[in-house]
GULUMLUM-944045 format. One record per residue (C-alpha): residue in three letters; z, x, y. Coordinates in steps of 0.1 Angstrom, whole numbers. Example, Ala and Ser with C-alpha at 12.3 -4.5 7.8 and 13.67 -1.06 7.14 Angstrom:
> ALA, 78, 123, -45
> SER, 71, 137, -11
***
This chain:
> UNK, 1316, 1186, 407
> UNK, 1284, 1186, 431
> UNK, 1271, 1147, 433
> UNK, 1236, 1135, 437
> UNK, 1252, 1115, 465
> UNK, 1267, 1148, 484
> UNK, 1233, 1169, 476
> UNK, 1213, 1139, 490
> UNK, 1240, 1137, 524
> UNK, 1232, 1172, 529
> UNK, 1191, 1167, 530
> UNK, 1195, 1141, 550
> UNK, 1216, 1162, 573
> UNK, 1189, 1189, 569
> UNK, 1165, 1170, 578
> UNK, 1177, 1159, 610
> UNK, 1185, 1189, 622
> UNK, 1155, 1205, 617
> UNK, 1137, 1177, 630
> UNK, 1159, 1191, 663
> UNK, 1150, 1229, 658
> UNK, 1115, 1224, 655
> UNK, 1109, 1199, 687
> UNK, 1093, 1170, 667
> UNK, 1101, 1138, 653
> UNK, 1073, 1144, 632
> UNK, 1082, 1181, 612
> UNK, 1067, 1183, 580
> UNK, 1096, 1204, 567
> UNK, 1122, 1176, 580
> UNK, 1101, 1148, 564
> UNK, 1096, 1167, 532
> UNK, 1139, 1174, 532
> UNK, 1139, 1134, 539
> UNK, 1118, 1130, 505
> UNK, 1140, 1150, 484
> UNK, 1171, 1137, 499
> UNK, 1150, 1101, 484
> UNK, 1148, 1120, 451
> UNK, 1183, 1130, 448
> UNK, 1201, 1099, 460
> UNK, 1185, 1077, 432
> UNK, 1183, 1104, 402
> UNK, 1195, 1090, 373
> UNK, 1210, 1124, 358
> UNK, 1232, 1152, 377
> UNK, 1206, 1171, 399
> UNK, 1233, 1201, 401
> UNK, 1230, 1208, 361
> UNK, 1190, 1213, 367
> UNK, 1172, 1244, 368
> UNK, 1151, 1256, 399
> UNK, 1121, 1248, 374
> UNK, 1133, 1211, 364
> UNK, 1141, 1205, 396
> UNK, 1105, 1213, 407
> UNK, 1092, 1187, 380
> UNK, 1109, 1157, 403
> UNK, 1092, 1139, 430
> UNK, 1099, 1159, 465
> UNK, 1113, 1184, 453
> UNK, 1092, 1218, 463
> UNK, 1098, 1250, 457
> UNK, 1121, 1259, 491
> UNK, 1140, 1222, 485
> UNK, 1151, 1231, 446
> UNK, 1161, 1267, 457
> UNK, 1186, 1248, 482
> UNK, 1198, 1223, 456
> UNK, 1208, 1254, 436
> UNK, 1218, 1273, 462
> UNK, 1244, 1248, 470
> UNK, 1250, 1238, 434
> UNK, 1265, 1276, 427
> UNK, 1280, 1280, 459
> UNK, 1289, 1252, 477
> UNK, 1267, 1262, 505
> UNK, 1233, 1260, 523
> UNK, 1231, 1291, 542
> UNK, 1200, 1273, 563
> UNK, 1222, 1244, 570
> UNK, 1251, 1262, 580
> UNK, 1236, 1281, 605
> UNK, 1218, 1249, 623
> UNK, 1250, 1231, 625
> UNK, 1262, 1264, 644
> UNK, 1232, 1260, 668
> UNK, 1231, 1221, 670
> UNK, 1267, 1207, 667
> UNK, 1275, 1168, 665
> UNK, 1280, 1169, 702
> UNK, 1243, 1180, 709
> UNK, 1226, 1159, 682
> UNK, 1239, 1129, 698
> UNK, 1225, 1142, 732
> UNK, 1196, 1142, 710
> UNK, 1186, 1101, 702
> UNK, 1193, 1095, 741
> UNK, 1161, 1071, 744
> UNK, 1137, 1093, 770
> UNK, 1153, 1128, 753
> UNK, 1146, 1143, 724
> UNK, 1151, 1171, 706
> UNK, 1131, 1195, 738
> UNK, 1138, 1175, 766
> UNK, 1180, 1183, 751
> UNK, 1173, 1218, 750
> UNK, 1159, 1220, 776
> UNK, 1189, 1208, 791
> UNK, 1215, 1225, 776
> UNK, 1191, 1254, 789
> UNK, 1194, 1249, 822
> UNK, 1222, 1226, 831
> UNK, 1247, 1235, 802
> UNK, 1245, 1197, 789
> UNK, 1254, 1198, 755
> UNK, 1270, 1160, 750
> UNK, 1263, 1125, 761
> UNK, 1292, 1132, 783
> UNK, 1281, 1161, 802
> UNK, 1246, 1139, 803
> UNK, 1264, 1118, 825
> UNK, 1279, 1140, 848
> UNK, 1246, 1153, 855
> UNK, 1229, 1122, 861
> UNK, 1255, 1111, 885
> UNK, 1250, 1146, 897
> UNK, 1213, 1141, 905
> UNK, 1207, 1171, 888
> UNK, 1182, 1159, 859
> UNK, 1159, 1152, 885
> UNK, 1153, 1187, 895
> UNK, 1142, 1199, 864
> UNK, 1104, 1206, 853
> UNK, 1092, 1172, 834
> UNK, 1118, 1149, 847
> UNK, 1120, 1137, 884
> UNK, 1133, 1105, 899
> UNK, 1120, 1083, 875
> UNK, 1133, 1102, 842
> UNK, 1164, 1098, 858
> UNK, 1172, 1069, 865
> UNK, 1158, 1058, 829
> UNK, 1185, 1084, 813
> UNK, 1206, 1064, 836
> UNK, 1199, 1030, 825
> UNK, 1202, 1044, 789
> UNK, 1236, 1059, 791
> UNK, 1252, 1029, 804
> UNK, 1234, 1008, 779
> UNK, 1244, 1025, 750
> UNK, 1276, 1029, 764
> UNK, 1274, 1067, 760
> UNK, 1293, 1075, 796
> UNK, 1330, 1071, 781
> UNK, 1347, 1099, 768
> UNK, 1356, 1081, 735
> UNK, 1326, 1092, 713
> UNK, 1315, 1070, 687
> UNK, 1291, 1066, 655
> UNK, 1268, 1044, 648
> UNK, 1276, 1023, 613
> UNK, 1244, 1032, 594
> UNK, 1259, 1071, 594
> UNK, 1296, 1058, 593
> UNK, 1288, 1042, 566
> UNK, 1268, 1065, 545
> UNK, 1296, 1090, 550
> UNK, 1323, 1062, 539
> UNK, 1304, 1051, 507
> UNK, 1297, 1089, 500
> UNK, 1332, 1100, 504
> UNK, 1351, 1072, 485
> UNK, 1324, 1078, 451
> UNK, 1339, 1110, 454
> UNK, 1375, 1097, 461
> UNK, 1372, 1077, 435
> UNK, 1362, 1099, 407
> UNK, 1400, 1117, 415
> UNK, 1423, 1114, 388
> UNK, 1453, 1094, 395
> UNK, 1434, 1073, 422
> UNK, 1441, 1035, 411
> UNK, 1419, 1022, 442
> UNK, 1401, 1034, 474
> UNK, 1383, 1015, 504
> UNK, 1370, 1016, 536
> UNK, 1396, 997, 567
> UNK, 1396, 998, 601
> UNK, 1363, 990, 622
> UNK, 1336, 1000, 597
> UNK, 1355, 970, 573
> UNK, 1348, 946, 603
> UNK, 1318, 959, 603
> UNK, 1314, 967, 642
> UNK, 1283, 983, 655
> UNK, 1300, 1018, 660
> UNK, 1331, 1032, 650
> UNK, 1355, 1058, 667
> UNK, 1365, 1071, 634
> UNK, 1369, 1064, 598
> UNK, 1399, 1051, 582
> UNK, 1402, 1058, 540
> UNK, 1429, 1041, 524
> UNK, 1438, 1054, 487
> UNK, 1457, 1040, 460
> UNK, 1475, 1064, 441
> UNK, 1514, 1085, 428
> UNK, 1494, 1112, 431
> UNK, 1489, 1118, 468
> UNK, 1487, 1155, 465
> UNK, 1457, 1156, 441
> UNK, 1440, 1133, 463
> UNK, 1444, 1159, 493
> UNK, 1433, 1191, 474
> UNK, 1400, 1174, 466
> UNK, 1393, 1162, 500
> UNK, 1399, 1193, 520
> UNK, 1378, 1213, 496
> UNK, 1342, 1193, 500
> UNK, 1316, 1208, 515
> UNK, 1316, 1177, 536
> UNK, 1349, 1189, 558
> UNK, 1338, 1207, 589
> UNK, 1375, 1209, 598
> UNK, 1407, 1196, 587
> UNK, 1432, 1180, 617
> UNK, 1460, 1175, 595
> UNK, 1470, 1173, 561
> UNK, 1502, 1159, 543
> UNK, 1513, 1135, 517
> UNK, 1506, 1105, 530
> UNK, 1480, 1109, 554
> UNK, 1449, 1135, 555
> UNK, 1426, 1139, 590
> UNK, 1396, 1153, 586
> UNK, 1363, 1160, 608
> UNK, 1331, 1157, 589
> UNK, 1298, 1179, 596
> UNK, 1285, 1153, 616
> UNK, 1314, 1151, 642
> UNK, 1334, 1119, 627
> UNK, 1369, 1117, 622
> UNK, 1384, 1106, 588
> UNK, 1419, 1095, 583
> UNK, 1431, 1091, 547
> UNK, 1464, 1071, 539
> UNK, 1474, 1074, 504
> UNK, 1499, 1045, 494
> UNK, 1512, 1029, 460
> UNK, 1495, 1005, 444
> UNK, 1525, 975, 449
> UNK, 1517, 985, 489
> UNK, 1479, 979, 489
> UNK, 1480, 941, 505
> UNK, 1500, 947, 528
> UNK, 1480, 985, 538
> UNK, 1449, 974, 538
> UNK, 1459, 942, 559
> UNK, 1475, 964, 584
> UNK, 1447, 994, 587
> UNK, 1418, 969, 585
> UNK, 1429, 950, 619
> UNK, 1419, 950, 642
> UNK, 1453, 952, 658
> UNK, 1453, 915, 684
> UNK, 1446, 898, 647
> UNK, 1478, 916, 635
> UNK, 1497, 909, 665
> UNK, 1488, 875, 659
> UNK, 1498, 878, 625
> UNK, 1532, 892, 633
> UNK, 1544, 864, 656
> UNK, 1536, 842, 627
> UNK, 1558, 862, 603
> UNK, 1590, 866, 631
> UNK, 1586, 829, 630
> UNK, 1594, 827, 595
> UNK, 1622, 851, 599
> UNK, 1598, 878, 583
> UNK, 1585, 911, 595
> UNK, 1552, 922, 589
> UNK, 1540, 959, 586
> UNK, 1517, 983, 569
> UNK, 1541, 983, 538
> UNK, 1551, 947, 533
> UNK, 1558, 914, 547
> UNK, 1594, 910, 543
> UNK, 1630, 891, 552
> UNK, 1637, 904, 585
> UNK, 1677, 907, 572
> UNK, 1676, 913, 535
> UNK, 1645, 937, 536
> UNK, 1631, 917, 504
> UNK, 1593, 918, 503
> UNK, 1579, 885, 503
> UNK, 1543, 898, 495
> UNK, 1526, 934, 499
> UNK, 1502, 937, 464
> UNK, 1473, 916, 478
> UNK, 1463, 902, 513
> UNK, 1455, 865, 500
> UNK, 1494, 867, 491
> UNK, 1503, 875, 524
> UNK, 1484, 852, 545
> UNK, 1495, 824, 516
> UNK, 1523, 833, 528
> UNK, 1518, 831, 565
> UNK, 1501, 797, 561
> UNK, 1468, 807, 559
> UNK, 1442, 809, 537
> UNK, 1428, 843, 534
> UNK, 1403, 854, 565
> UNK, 1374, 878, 557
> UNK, 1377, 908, 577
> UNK, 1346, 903, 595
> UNK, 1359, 875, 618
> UNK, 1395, 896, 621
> UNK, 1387, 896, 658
> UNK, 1414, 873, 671
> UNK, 1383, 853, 686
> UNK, 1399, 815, 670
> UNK, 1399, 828, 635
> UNK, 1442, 820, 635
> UNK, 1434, 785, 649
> UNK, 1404, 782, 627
> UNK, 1422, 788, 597
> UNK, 1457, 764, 609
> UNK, 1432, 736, 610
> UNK, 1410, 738, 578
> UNK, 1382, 749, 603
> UNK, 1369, 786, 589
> UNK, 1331, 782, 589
> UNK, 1314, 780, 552
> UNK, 1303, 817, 558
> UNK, 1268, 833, 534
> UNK, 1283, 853, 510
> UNK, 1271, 880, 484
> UNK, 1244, 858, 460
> UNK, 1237, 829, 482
> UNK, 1207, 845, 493
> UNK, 1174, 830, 472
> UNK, 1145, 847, 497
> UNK, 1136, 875, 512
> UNK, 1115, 873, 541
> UNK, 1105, 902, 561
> UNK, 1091, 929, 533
> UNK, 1064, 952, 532
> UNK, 1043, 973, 511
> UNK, 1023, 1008, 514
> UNK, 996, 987, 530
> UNK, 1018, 990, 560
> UNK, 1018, 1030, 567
> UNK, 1056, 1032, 572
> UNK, 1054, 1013, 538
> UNK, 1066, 1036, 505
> UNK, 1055, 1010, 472
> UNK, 1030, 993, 463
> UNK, 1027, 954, 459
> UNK, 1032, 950, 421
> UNK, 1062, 970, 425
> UNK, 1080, 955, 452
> UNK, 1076, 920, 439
> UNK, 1087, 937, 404
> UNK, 1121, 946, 422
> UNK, 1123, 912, 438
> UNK, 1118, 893, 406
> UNK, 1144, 916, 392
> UNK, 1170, 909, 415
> UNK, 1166, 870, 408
> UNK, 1145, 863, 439
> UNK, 1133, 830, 439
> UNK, 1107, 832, 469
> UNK, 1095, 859, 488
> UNK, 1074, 868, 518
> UNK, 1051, 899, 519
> UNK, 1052, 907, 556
> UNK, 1032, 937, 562
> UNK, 1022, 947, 600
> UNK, 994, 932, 615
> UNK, 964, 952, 635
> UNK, 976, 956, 670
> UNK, 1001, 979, 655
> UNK, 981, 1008, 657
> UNK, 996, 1033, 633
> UNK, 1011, 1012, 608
> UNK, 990, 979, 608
> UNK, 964, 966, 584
> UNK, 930, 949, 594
> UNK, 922, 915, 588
> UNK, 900, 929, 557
> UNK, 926, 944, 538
> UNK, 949, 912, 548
> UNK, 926, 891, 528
> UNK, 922, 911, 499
> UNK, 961, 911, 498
> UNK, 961, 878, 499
> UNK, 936, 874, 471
> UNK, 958, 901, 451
> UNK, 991, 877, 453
> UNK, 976, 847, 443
> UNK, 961, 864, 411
> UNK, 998, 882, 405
> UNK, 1015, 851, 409
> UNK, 1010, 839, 378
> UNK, 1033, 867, 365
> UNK, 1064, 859, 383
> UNK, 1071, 824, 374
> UNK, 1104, 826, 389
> UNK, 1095, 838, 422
> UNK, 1071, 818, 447
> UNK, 1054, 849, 460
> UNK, 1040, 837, 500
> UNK, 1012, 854, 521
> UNK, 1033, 866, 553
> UNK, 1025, 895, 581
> UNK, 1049, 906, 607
> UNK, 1035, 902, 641
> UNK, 1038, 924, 670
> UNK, 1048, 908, 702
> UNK, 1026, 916, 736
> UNK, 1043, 920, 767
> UNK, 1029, 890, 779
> UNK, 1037, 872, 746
> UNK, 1002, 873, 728
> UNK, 1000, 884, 690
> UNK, 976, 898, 665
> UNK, 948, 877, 651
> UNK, 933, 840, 663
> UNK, 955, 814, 662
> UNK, 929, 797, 632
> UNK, 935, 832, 612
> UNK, 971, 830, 619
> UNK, 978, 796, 605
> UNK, 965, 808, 573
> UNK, 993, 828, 563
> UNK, 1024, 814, 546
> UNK, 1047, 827, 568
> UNK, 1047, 847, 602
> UNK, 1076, 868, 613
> UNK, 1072, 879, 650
> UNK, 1083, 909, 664
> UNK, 1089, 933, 695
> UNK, 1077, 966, 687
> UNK, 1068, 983, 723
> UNK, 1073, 975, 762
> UNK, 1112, 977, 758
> UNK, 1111, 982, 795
> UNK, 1099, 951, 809
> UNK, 1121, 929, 833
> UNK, 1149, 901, 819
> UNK, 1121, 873, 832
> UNK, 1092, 894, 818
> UNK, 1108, 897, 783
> UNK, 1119, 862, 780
> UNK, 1089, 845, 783
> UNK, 1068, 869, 761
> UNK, 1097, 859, 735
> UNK, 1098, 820, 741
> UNK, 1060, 823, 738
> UNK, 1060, 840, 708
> UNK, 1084, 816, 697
> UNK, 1062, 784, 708
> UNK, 1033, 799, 686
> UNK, 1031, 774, 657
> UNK, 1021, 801, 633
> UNK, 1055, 820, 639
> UNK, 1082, 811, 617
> UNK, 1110, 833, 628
> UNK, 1110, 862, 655
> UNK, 1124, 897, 633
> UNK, 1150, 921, 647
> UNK, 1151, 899, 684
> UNK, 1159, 928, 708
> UNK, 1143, 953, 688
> UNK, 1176, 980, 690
> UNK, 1183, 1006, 670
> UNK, 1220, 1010, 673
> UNK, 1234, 1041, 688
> UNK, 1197, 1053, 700
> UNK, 1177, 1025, 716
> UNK, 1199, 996, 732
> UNK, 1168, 972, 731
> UNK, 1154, 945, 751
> UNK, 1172, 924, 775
> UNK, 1166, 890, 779
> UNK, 1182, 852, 786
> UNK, 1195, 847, 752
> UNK, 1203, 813, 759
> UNK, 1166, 804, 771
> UNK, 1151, 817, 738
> UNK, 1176, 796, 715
> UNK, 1165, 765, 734
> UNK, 1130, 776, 724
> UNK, 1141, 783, 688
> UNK, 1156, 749, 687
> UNK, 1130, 727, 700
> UNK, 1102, 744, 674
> UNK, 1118, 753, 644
> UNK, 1115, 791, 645
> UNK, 1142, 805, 629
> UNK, 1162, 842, 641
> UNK, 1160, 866, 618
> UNK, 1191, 884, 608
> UNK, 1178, 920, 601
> UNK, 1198, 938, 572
> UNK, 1187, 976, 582
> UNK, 1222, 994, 593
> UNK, 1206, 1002, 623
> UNK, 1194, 976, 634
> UNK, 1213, 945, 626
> UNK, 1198, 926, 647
> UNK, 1199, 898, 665
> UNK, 1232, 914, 672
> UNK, 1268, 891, 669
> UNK, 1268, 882, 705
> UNK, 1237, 863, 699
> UNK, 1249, 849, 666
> UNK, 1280, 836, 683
> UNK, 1263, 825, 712
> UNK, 1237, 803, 687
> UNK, 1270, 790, 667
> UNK, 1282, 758, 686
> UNK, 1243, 746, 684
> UNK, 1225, 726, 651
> UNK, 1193, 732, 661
> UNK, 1192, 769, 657
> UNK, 1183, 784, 620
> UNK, 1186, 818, 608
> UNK, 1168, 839, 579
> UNK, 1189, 872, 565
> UNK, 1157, 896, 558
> UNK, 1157, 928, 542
> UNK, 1130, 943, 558
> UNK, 1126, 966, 532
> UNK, 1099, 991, 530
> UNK, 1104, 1006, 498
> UNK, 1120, 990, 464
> UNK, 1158, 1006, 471
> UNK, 1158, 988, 506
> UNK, 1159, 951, 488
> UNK, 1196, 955, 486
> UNK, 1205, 958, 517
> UNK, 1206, 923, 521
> UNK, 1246, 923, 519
> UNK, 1245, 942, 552
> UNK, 1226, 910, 570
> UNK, 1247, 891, 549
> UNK, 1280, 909, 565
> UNK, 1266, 906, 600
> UNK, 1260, 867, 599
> UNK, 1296, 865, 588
> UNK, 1309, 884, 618
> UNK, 1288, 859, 638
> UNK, 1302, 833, 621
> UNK, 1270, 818, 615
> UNK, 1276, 789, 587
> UNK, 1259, 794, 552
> UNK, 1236, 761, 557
> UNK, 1218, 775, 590
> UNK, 1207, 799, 570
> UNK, 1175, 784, 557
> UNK, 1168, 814, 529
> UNK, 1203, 801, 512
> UNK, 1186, 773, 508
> UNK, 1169, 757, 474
> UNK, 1129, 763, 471
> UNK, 1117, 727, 476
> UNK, 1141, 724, 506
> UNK, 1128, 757, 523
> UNK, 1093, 753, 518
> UNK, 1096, 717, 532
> UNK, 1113, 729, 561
> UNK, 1086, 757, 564
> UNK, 1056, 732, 566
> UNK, 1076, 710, 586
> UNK, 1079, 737, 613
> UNK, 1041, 743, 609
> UNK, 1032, 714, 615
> UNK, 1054, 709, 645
***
């Protein structure tokens, strides 16, 4: 059966690669593939069982779009798509989002130099033969340079970035588990402890039926190629270039799997040792006597760390970074979970321009997901494209106090989202400024200034006492632009000494301030963080468990997150701040 979620995978893939084939981030036919993919993902009914004409009747869906969805719907194919993935294969679309690329500067390459991965990129920058090539020169080398070693691109181990390794996971087990016989299914390995990028994919099934499980899986659409496929264990390759292993086990053997594929494998290690101790053995199907082979525990992992000792350990601290001794002593941190959010802080509305919904219906969506405060952050005016003039701030402004009324629940605030000048100046006066609610602060442009240079313009920023927390803090998108660098240290002393919270941003690719940051902030009391959506349309207001999952692998503690906190408290602390 074809899935809204599988048709909406393949527009998105569609769109991307035609957004390749026709040399422009900004392709009407890719954007209009991105609108339908929109469509698909959240249509209530089973897009595959519509006619070319119904389908035509939804938003974004043209003409050429509902011909594809029927196309694949009858025969599990998209002749279009198949024939850019010959021409562009995952190895070149990664070459692709190499900051200072793009889809013509790639081709280009691959023209002329035979570059057709990240790898070969770097062979030819070490080369010094990117230089040589119309449109480059010294200075576009050394750039590409700088970006390959920042994004870590010149090893041979090629890895994805979790926004796409996790769309494909979440795809693939809704079709997983719609299988007959399939008891349980989940995500392990790195994507579970939610790292940045993943080398591949590990599935883990539940299910007597192993061989049911495999027929469905090698049959999607999805599969580019299959590695290997048995009874217990399935590898895969999917159209965009990641690797997929899926380990079918019995249900009385979940625990213990799970524990073991999840990792990573120094927390196992440590784990072991602590079973030999017992006179136990510890391994993907049980923890058992070492002499008698009788399972101690296997069904659930809280049984076997009970066992061990140890209260259970999420698995986004499974790092063997202290969580072992941590745990020993009664000293896990009180980690945010799912629900202690009350806020969301960074959100906009179609009066930014890369906004998708209107005011009424964002807050509606808030309000319905038990909000109890939210800040409308649209972009101020120095962002060009996308920001709104000091006019249409105040008419906003006028619009939420008269709305407010309707959401009782929900104190609605008057916020903007900054944009942060190389030398540290923002939008508006500072009198204009200090009328808002609540200012979030951020780096949209000059990602190329010094360490020095982008330090200050943060800690100035950051000293402003209109700015109440500084959004996504080195402005990265993971696996395409490594962001700013700067003294991390310096900036947290500034955060600490005014009040200005970092934001924890919830988009999969940004998640940012990344975990280094979050664990460098942890040992001090003076730091505060916010978990912010920064949602630009109504669907993007739950991606809050994603910031949610990133302060835990930070270890950042549940109180120094000030949107956890009750309404009085956080609008105290807010005017406190202000007031400095």
């Amino acid at each position: 059966m074809v899935t809204n979620l599988e048709l909406a995978a393949l527009f998105g893939e569609l769109a991307a690669l035609t957004r390749i084939a026709d040399g422009s981030a900004q392709s009407f036919r890719a954007r209009a593939y991105e609108a339908a993919a929109k469509t698909l993902e959240g249509l209530p009914t089973g897009a595959a069982a519509l006619s070319e004409t119904e389908l035509r009747k939804l938003p974004g869906i043209g003409k050429a779009t509902a011909a594809k969805v029927r196309e694949y719907a009858d025969s599990g194919r998209i002749a279009k798509l198949e024939q850019l993935r010959e021409d562009y294969p995952p190895e070149f679309r990664a070459l692709v989002d190499v900051p200072g690329l793009g889809p013509k500067r790639a081709v280009l390459l691959r023209d002329a130099l035979g570059v057709g991965s990240t790898a070969d990129l770097a062979v030819a920058l070490e080369a010094e033969a990117v230089r040589e090539l119309p449109g480059f020169g010294e200075r576009t080398e050394a750039n590409l340079r700088r970006a390959v070693r920042r994004l870590g691109l010149s090893g041979k181990e090629r890895r994805t970035p979790i926004l796409v390794a996790m769309r494909e996971a979440e795809w693939l087990l809704a079709e997983v588990r719609a299988i007959p016989g399939v008891e349980a299914a989940a995500y392990c390995g790195s994507l579970r402890r939610f790292r940045d990028t993943v080398a591949d994919l590990d599935i883990l099934v539940g299910t007597d039926d192993s061989a049911a499980v495999t027929e469905r899986l090698v049959s999607l659409g999805w599969i580019r190629r299959v590695i290997v496929s048995g009874e217990t264990k399935t590898s895969v390759v999917s159209q965009s270039g990641l690797q997929v292993d899926v380990r079918m086990v019995s249900m009385p053997q979940w625990g213990a799997a799970i524990l073991y594929f999840t990792g990573s494998q120094a927390h196992n290690i440590r784990l072991r040792r602590l079973a030999i101790r017992r006179g136990w053995v510890l391994n993907e199907y049980a923890l058992a006597d070492a002499n008698t082979g009788e399972v101690v525990a296997a069904e659930a992992e809280e049984e076997i760390y009970a066992a061990l000792g140890l209260p259970w350990i999420p698995p986004t601290i499974r790092e063997d970074r202290g969580e072992i001794e941590a745990a020993q002593g009664g000293g896990l941190p009180d980690l945010v979970s799912d629900g202690d959010l009350r806020g969301d802080l960074h959100v906009h509305t179609d009066l930014s321009g890369d906004g998708d919904h209107s005011l009424e219906a964002m807050l509606d969506a808030a309000a319905g997901m038990g909000l109890e405060y939210i800040a409308i952050t649209d972009h101020a005016e120095n962002l060009v494209i996308n920001g709104a003039s000091r006019g249409e701030m105040l008419a906003q402004r006028r619009r939420i106090a008269a709305l407010q009324e309707n959401y009782p629940g929900m104190r609605v605030l008057h916020g903007v989202e900054l944009n942060i000048g190389p030398d540290g100046s923002l939008d508006y006066d500072r009198d204009f400024l200090m009328g808002y609610d609540w200012c979030v602060a951020s780096v949209h442009s000059h990602f190329d200034l010094t360490v020095a240079e982008q330090t200050v313009r943060l800690v100035e920023a950051v000293r402003h006492p209109a700015v109440n927390a500084v959004g996504h803090l080195i402005g990265r998108r993971i696996g395409r632009r490594p962001g700013i660098e700067v003294d991390v240290e310096a900036v947290l002393t500034a955060a600490g000494l005014t009040g200005t919270a970092i934001e924890i941003n919830s988009h999969l690719d940004r998640l940012d301030a990344p975990v280094e940051v979050l664990w460098q902030a942890r040992r001090r009391d003076d730091v505060r963080f916010v978990i912010s959506t920064d949602a630009h349309r109504t669907g993007e207001l739950a991606q809050s468990k994603w910031g949610i999952r990133q302060a835990r692998r930070g270890w950042v503690d549940k109180d120094k997150v000030a949107n956890t906190w009750p309404p009085d408290r956080f609008l105290a602390w807010v005017e406190d701040v202000r007031r400095g």
